[in-house]
Structures are given as structure tokens and as C-alpha cells.
C-alpha positions in Angstrom: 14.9 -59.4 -28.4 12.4 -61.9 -28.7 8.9 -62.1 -27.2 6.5 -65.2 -27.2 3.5 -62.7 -26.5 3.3 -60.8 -30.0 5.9 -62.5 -32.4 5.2 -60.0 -34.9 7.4 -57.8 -37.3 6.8 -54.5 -38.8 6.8 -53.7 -42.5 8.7 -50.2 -41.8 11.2 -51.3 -39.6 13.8 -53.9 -39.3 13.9 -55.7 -36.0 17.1 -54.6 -34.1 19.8 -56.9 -32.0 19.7 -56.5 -28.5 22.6 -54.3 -27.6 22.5 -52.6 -31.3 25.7 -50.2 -32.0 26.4 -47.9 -34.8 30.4 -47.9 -36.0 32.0 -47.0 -38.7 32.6 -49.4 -41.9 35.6 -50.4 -43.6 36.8 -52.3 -46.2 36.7 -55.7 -47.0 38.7 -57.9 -44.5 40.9 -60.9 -44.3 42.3 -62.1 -41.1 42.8 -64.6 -38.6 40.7 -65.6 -36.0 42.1 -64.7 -32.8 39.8 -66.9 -30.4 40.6 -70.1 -32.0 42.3 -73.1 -31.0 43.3 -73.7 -34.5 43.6 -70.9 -36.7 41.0 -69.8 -39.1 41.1 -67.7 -42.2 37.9 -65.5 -42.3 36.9 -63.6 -45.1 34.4 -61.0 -45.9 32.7 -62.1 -49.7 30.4 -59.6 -50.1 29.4 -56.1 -48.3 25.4 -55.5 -48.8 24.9 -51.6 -49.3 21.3 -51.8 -49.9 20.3 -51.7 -53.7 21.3 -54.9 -53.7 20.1 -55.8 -50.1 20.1 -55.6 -46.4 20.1 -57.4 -43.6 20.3 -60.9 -44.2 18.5 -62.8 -42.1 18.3 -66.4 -43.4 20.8 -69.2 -43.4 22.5 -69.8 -46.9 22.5 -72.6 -49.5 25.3 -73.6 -51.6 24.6 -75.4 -54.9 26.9 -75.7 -57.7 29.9 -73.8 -56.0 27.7 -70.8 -55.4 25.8 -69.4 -52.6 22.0 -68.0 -52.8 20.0 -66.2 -49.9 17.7 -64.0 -49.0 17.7 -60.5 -47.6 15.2 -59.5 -44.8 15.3 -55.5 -46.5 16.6 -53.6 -49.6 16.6 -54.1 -52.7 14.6 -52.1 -55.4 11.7 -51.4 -53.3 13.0 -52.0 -49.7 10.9 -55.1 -49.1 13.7 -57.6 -49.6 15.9 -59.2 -52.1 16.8 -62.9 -53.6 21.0 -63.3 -54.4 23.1 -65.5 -56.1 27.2 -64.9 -54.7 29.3 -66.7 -56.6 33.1 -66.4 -55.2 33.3 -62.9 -54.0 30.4 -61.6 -57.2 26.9 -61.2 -55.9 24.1 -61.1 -59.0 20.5 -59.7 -57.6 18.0 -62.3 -58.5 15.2 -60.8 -57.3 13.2 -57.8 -55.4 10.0 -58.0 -53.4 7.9 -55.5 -54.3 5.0 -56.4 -51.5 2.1 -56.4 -52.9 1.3 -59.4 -54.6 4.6 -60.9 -54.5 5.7 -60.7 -51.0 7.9 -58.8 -48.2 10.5 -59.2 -46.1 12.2 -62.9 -46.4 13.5 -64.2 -43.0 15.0 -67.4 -43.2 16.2 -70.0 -45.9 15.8 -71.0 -49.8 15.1 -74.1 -50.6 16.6 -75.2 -54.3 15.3 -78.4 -56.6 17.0 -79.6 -59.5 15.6 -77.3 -62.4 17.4 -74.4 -60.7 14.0 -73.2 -59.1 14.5 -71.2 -56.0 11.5 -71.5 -53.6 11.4 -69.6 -50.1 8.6 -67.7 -48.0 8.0 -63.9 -47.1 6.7 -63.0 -43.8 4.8 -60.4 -44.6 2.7 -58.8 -48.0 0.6 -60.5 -50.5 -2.5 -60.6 -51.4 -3.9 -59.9 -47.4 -0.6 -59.1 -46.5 0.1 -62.2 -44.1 2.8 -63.3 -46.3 3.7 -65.8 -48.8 5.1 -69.1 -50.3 7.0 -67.8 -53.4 8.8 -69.8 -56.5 12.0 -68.4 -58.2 12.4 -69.5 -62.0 16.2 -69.4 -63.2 15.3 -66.4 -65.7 14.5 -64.9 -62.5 10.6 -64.7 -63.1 8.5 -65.2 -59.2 5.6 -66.6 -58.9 3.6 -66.8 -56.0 2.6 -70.3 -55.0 0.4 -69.1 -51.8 -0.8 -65.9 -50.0 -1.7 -66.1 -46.7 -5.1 -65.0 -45.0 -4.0 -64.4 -41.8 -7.0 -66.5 -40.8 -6.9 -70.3 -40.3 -4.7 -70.9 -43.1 -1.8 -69.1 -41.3 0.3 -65.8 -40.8 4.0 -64.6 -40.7 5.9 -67.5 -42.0 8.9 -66.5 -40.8 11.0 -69.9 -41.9 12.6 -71.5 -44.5 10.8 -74.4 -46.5 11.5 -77.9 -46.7 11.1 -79.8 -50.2 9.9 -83.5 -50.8 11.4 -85.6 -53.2 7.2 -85.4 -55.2 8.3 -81.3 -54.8 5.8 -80.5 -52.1 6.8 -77.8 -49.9 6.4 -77.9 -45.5 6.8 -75.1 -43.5 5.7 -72.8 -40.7 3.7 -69.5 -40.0 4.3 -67.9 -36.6 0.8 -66.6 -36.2 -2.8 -67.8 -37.5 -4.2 -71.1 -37.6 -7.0 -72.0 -35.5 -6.0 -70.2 -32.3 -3.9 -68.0 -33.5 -0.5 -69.5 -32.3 1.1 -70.6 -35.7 0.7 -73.7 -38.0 2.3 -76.6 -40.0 1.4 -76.4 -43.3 2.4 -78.2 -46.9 1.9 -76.8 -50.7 1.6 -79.7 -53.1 3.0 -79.1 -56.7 -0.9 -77.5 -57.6 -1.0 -74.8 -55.2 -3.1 -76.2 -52.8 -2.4 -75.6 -49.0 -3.4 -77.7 -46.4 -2.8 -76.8 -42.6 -1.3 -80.2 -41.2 -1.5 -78.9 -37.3 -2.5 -75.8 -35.7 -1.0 -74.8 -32.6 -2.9 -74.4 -30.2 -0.6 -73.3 -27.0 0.3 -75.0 -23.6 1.1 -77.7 -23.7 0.9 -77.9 -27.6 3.5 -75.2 -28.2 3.2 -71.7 -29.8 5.1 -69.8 -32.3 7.1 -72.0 -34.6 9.9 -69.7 -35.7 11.7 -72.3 -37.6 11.6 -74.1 -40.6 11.1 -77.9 -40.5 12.8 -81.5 -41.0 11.6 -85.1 -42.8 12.7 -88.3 -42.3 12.5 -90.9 -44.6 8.6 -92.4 -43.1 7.6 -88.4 -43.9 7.6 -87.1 -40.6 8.3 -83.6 -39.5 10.0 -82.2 -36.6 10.7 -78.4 -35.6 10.6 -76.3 -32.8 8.2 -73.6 -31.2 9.5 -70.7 -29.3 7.1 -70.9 -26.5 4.7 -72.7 -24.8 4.8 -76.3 -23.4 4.3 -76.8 -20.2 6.5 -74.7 -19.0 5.8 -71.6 -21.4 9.7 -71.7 -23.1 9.5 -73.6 -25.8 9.4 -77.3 -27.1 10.5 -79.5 -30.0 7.5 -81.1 -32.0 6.5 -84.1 -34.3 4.1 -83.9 -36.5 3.2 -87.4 -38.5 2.0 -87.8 -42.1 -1.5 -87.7 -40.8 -0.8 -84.5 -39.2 -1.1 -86.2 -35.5 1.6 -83.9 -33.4 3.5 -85.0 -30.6 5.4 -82.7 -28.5 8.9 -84.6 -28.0 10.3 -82.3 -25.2 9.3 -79.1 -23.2 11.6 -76.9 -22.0 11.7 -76.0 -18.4 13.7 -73.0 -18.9 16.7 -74.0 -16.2 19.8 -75.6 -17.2 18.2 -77.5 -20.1 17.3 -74.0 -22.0 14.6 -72.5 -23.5 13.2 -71.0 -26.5 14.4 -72.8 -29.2 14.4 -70.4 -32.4 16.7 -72.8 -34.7 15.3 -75.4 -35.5 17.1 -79.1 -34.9 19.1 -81.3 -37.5 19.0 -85.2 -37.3 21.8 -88.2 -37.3 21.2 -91.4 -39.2 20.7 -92.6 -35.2 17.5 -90.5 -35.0 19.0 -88.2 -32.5 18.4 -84.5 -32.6 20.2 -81.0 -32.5 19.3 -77.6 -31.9 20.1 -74.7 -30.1 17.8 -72.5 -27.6 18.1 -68.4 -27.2 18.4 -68.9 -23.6 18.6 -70.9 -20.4 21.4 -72.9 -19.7 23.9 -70.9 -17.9 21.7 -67.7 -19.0 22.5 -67.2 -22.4 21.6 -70.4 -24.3 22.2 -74.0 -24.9 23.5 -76.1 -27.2 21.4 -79.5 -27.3 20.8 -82.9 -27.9 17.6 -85.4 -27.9 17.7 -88.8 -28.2 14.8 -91.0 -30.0 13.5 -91.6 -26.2 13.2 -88.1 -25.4 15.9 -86.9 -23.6 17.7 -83.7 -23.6 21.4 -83.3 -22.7 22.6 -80.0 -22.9 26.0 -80.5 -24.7 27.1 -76.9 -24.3 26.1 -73.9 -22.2 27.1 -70.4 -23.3 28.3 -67.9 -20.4 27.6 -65.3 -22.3 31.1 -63.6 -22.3 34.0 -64.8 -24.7 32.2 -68.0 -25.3 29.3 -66.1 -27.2 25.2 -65.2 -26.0 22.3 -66.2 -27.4 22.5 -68.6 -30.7 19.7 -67.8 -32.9 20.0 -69.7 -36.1 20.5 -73.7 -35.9 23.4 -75.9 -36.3 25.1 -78.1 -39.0 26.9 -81.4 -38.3 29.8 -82.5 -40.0 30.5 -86.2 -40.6 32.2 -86.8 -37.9 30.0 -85.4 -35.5 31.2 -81.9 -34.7 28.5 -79.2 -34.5 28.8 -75.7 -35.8 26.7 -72.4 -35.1 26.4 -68.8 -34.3 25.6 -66.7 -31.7 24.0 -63.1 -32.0 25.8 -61.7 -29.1 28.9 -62.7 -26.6 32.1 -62.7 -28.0 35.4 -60.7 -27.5 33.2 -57.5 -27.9 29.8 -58.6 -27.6 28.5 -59.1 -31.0 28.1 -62.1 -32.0 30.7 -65.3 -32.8 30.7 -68.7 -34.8 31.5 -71.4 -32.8 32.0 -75.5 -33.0 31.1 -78.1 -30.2 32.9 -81.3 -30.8 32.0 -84.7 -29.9 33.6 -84.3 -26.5 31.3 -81.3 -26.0 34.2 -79.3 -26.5 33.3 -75.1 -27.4 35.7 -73.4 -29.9 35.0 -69.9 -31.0 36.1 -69.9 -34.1 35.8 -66.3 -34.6 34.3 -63.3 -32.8 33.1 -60.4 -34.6 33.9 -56.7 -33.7 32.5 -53.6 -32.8 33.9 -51.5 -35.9 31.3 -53.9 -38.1 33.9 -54.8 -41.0 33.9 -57.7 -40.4 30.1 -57.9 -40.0 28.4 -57.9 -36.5 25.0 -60.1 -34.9 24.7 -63.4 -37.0 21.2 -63.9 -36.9 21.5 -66.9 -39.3 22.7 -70.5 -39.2 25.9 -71.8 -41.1 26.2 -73.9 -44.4 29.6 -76.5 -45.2 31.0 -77.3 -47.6 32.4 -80.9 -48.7 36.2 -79.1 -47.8 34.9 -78.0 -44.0 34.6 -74.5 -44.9 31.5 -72.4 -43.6 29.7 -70.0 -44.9 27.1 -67.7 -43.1 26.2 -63.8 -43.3 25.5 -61.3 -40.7 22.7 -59.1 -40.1 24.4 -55.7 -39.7 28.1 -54.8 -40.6 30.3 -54.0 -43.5 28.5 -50.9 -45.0 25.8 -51.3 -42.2 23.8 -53.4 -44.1 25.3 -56.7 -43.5 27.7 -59.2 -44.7 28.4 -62.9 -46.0 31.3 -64.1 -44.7 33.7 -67.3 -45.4 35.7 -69.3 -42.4 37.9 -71.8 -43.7 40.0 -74.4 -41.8 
């Protein structure tokens, strides 16, 4: 499904999961997991049917005991929608329009503490390279940035991260000074600045995913190719905008092409998940502060699930929690949970039929009771689905 030589989307098309079926929908569904060591109530919150979005594509938030995302199509115009889902009630915050506001939404929203939703588009704008957009709470978008498609970026296709001063980091997939992506920041005045431009081997190209700080302001991510061994790497990039390439893939046992992203522990280790390798059908891994990478799961691509796509969260005490696009009792998609002894679960695998949603394409969010939350790009009506799994 993915390809390091043209990462690019089109305006008229969604992109499709590998192994895309067409089923019939049903009604909203409540049931137990049946590939779970412990049982797991799953519930379907809300069915997309297009008006009000499609294909959600973008890991959720949760803030004040509701959930906001983004939707890759739909909406008013087709180019995408902002939600709000509070308990199984979904309110339409927003539709792209995409031209000057923005198309097609990929990954995550990032929230501050006025209620302001901020987030990217890959595609539309002014040049139609995509934006950086802001979200008031009476719903009014304003667009902080428009990209060129020149040396200022293209196709961010990731979620934003927000400083405590309300800057904003993130990444474009394309553009930049060789045309192999960028890291870039908005301050709070609209002015971008392009902190490193990829420049491929052994520097890394195509950063699908968003980004992480820690508390001396550094930023770490991933790129879906390059490194030296052209699969993908996990970067560093300092508050001068020096980058370091912490590990390169090799694209055996160890994985490759990391599309996630990677979390951190207060140790400074790091987690993430790659699209392949491993066994064949991706890792999930770990690496330390010294640079190495242990792979702490590999998926066989059967029951276990195939190919994890969004990133991971980490619970306190340790335990790690994803999807996967494909694998599962009938190959389309599962959530899982690696535990601290490295452990898999599948905690539940989607079906065929598409009620209860089908290809996860996002990451998961938890709340302070363990539950998860997460949507799926196709399924329900055909147009995708969030979805509950509680303990």
C-alpha cells in the first residue's frame, strides 16, 4: 500500500487498503471479542455515512469526556470533516472546503486549553500543498499556514505537536530542499520556519508521522524510507535544528518502514511500530537511549494481525497497545496489546461483513479507566467507524 518512491495522495480518490472488500453493512454492534485472553466488550459509537464524514484516518483525542477527530473525506464538500463524538452523539465541527482552507486531513488534532482545535491538511490551500489549520470553539477555521510545495514543504500528512508557548511542530512528506519532506514549526504569529529538510540516504525520506518533545525541546519521529538501508529510520532533530538519525532499518528481523511514529518513557526509551519486516508483516519495537532496537513483537501476519500502520500508546504499567490494517481472524485488521513480557493479545479482530468496521489505519487513545478508543477507515455504512474496547 505504501511506496517510498511517490508518497503522494490524490484529491479525487481515497487511498485504498491492500486487500480492499466490499460487504454489506449492518447495524450498530456490541459484542465480545473472540480472540482475547480476557474478554473485551467492543462497541461501535458512531457509523460515518458521509455528510458527516468518511474515512477516518487520524488517531483520536479525548478531552473532557469526548472524543474529536478528523476525517480523511466527506463532509459538505467531500474534502474532509472536523468531529466532536461525545458518548455515542457525533456534532460536525467543521468541513474542508479546499481552497483556501484545506483538504483531506490524515492524522491527528492537537487541542490547547481555550478549546482551540489545531491540525493539518494534506492537500488544498492557497498552492494546494496543504495546510496548518486552527479550529475556534464557535467552529470558525483559520488557516495558520499554506504550503508552497517548494522549500517550505508539501503533503503534511501528520498530526501536530503543541509547545507549552503554543508553537506548533510537524511534518510534510514532500518539499523541502530536495524534495524528500521536512520538519517544520509555526510560532503563535504565523511564521514557519523549516527546522530540517530531508535530504535522503542516509538522512531519511518521507516523514509520515507526526512528531514528539521532550522536556530539553527535542523532536523525534520517524521517516518511511531511506537510511542506509532505504526502509526507514527514527530521527532527532535538536532545538537548533541539528538532526541525528538514531536508527536505520535494515529491513530483516528488525523491520522496516516505520509509519507511526514512536512514544517515549520517563527512561528515554522509545516505541513504535514498522509496516513491515520482522517476520514479514511488521514489528513492534523498542530503542533505548544508546540506540538499540529490540524488536518486542513480530506479527505473522495471520491471526496475530499484518501490518500496523498507526503508532502505539503505553499504559502506566508498561503495556503497549495498537492496530494493525490487515491480519486477523478474516484479514482485516485487529487491535492488539504487547505486554511487558512481550506478550501479543488480540484484543479484537474485525470482520469481513464491515459492522464492526474493517482496516484501522489509525492509532489508539486511553483513557484514565483502560478503555481504548480508535476508528476504522472503512466499515459500518462503508464509510468508517469509531469504535470503543473496554476491559
Amino acid at each position: 500500500m505504501f511506496s517510498t518512491t511517490k508518497p503522494a495522495i490524490s484529491p479525487k480518490q481515497s487511498p485504498e487498503p491492500s486487500g480492499l472488500l466490499t460487504g454489506a453493512v449492518v447495524l450498530l454492534v456490541v459484542f465480545i471479542a473472540s480472540l482475547s485472553v480476557q474478554a473485551q466488550t467492543y462497541t461501535v459509537l458512531h457509523q460515518f455515512k458521509g455528510p458527516d464524514g468518511a474515512s477516518p484516518y487520524g488517531s483520536l483525542i479525548l478531552r473532557n469526556g469526548s472524543l474529536y477527530g478528523m476525517t480523511r473525506d466527506g463532509g459538505a464538500h467531500g474534502n474532509g470533516t472536523v468531529f466532536k463524538l461525545t458518548n455515542t452523539t457525533e456534532k460536525l465541527l467543521y468541513s474542508f472546503s479546499g481552497a483556501p482552507d484545506g483538504a483531506h486531513p490524515l492524522r491527528d488534532l492537537s487541542r490547547d486549553s481555550a478549546g482551540n482545535l489545531y491540525g493539518a491538511t494534506a492537500l488544498g490551500g492557497t498552492s494546494g500543498g496543504g495546510t496548518v489549520f486552527k479550529l475556534d470553539a464557535k467552529k470558525n477555521e483559520t488557516v495558520l499556514y499554506s504550503f508552497t510545495g517548494g522549500a517550505d514543504g508539501e503533503q503534511p500528512q501528520s498530526g501536530l505537536l503543541r509547545d507549552s508557548a503554543g508553537n506548533l511542530y510537524g511534518t510534510t512528506v514532500l518539499g523541502g530542499d530536495a524534495n524528500y519532506g521536512t520538519v517544520f514549526k509555526i510560532d503563535t504569529t504565523g511564521t514557519q520556519t523549516v527546522l530540517h529538510s530531508f535530504g535522503g540516504d542516509a538522512d531519511g525520506e518521507f516523514p509520515y508521522s507526526g512528531l514528539i518533545q521532550d522536556a530539553a525541546g527535542n523532536l523525534y519521529g520517524t521517516t518511511g524510507g531511506d537510511g542506509i538501508s532505504s526502509l526507514g529510520t527514527v530521527f532527532k532533530v535538536d532545538s537548533s535544528g541539528q538532526e541525528t538519525v538514531l536508527y536505520s532499518f535494515k529491513g530483516g528481523a528488525d523491520g522496516e518502514q516505520p509509519m507511526g511514529g514512536v512514544i517515549r518513557d520517563s527512561a528515554g526509551n522509545l516505541y513504535g511500530t514498522t509496516y513491515l519486516g520482522g517476520s514479514g508483516s511488521g514489528t513492534v519495537f523498542k530503542l533505548d537511549k544508546n540506540g538499540n532496537e529490540s524488536v518486542l513483537y513480530s506479527f505473522a501476519g495471520s491471526a496475530d494481525g499484518a501490518n500496523p500502520l498507526g503508532g502505539l500508546v503505553r499504559d502506566k504499567a508498561g503495556n503497549l497497545f495498537g492496530t494493525t490494517e490487515n491480519g486477523g481472524a478474516e484479514n482485516v485488521g485487529t487491535v492488539f496489546e504487547v505486554d511487558k513480557a512481550n506478550r501479543q493479545t488480540v484484543l479484537h479482530s474485525f470482520s469481513k461483513s464491515g459492522g464492526d468496521g474493517k482496516y484501522p489505519e489509525t492509532g489508539l487513545v486511553q483513557d484514565a479507566q483502560g478503555n481504548l478508543y480508535g476508528a476504522t477507515y472503512l466499515g459500518g455504512t462503508g464509510k468508517g467507524i469509531v469504535f470503543e474496547l473496554t476491559p
